[in-house]
N, C-alpha and C positions, 0 to 999 in steps of 0.2 A: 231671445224668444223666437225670432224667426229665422233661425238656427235648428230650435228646438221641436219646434211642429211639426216640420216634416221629418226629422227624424223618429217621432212618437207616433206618426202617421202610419212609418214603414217599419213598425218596430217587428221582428219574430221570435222574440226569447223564447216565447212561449208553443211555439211553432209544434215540438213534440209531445209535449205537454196535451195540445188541442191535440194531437193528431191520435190520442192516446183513450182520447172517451169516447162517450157512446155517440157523439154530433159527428166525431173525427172532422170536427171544420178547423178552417186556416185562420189564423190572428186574423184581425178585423179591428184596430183601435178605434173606438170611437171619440174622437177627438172634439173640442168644443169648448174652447175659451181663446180668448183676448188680453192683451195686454189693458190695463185700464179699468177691465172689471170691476164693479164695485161689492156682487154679493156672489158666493163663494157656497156650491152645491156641492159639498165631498158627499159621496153616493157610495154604493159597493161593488157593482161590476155591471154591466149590460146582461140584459135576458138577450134570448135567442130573438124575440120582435124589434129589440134594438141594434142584436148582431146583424138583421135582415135591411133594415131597413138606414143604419148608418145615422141615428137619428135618438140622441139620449132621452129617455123616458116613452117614447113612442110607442104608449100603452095606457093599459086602465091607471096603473100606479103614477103615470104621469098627471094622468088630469086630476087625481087625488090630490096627487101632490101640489097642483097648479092649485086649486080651490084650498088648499091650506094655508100658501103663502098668497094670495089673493093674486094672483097673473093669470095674464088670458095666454094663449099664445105667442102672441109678437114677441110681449118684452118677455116671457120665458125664453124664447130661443133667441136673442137678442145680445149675442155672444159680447156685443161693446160692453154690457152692463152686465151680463149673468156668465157666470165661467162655473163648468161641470165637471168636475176633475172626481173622478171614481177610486174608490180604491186600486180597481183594475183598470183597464181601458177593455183589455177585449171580454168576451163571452166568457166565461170560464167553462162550458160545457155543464152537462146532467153525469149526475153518478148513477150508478144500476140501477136505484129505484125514480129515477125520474126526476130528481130534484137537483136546484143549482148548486154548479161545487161553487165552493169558497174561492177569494180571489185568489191568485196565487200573490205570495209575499213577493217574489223580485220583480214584479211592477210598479209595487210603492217604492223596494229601496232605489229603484232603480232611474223614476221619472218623479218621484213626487215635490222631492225638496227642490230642485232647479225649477218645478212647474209654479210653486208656490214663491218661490223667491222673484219670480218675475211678473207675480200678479199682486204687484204691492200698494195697489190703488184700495182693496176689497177692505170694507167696513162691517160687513157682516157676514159668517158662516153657518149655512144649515150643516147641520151632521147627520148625515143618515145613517142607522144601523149602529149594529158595535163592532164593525171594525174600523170606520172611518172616528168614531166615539173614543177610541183605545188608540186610536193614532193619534189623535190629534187633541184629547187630554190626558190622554196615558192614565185613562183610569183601567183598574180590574173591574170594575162594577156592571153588572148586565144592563140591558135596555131601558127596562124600567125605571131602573131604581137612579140612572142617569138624567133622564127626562125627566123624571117625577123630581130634580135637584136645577131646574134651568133658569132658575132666577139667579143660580151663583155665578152661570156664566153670561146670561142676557145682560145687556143687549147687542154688545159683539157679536156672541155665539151661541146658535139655538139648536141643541141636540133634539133628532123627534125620530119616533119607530119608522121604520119602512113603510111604504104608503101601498102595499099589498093588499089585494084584498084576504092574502091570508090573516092579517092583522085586524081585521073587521070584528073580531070577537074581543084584541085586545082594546079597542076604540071601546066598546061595551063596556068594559069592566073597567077602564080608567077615561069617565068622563072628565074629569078635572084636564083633560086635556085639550077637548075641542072648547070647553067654557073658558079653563084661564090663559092657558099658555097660545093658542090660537089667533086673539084679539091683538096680543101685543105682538105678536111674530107678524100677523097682516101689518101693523102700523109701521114697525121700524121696518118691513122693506121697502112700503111705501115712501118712506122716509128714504131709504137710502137709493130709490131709483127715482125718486121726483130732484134729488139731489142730482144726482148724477146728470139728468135728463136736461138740468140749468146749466150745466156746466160748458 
């Protein structure tokens, strides 16, 4: 693993790729995790506020996100105990109409399993999105219909939508999310960083 960081650090597979949309920015990994970690954020790619600022979530969707699993700041970015491993590392860019492209796939094949095999400490995994969802249950099933099923995989692993506010209409029409699956997701990571925090 400290082998590995600073190689994912300086990675530029992707180099043409960026250099080919409408940001035309240069890779930017946003790196952030530890050996020892105990809870496990697979994400989907960095927005442009987090390619700026070097800094995973460093947005509205972060503090969503922080108020979901119950963390303030510190122990969010608290790399000893929380490791952020994205589908992507860098930005992916905006397509023509202004929206984020999808991560590119040879950043998973390329850093994922080495990055997960050395963070063998981690007890629980959020999943965000369906591509970190499809990766890492290898389901076909969309957003919902995976989250609306998290008691199969709780308390290991807790699939939940993107904490966008584009999602603010899906929160609306599936309350059953913030009532049931919310309470137990705050307690087991409670659970698993007060753990950790004894150790």
């Amino acid at each position: 693993m400290d082998d590995l960081i600073p190689r994912l650090a300086a990675c530029e597979i992707c180099a043409e790729r960026f250099a080919a949309t409408r940001t035309a920015h240069r890779p930017n990994p946003v790196v952030w995790f530890r050996p020892g970690a105990r809870l496990l954020i697979a994400s989907q790619a960095p927005g442009m506020r987090v390619h700026e600022a070097n800094t995973p979530f460093w947005d509205q969707s972060g503090k969503r996100l922080r108020a979901w699993l119950g963390l303030d700041e510190t122990a969010f970015y608290d790399r000893s105990r929380v490791a952020i491993v994205p589908m992507a590392f860098c930005f992916p860019g905006y397509d023509a109409k202004g929206s984020d492209l999808p991560p590119p796939p040879v950043c998973a094949r390329t850093w994922r399993t080495p990055i997960l095999q050395g963070l063998d400490r981690v007890r629980c995994t959020i999943l965000i999105g369906g591509y970190a969802q499809k990766w890492h249950l290898g389901t076909k099933a969309g957003v919902t219909e995976t989250v609306r099923d998290w008691r199969a995989h709780a308390p290991e692993v807790f699939p939940l939508p993107h904490p966008s506010w584009r999602n603010t209409a899906w929160l609306r029409k599936n309350p059953w999310f913030e009532a049931e699956l919310l309470p137990v997701l705050r307690a087991r990571v409670k659970e698993v960083m007060n753990d950790d925090a004894a150790r």
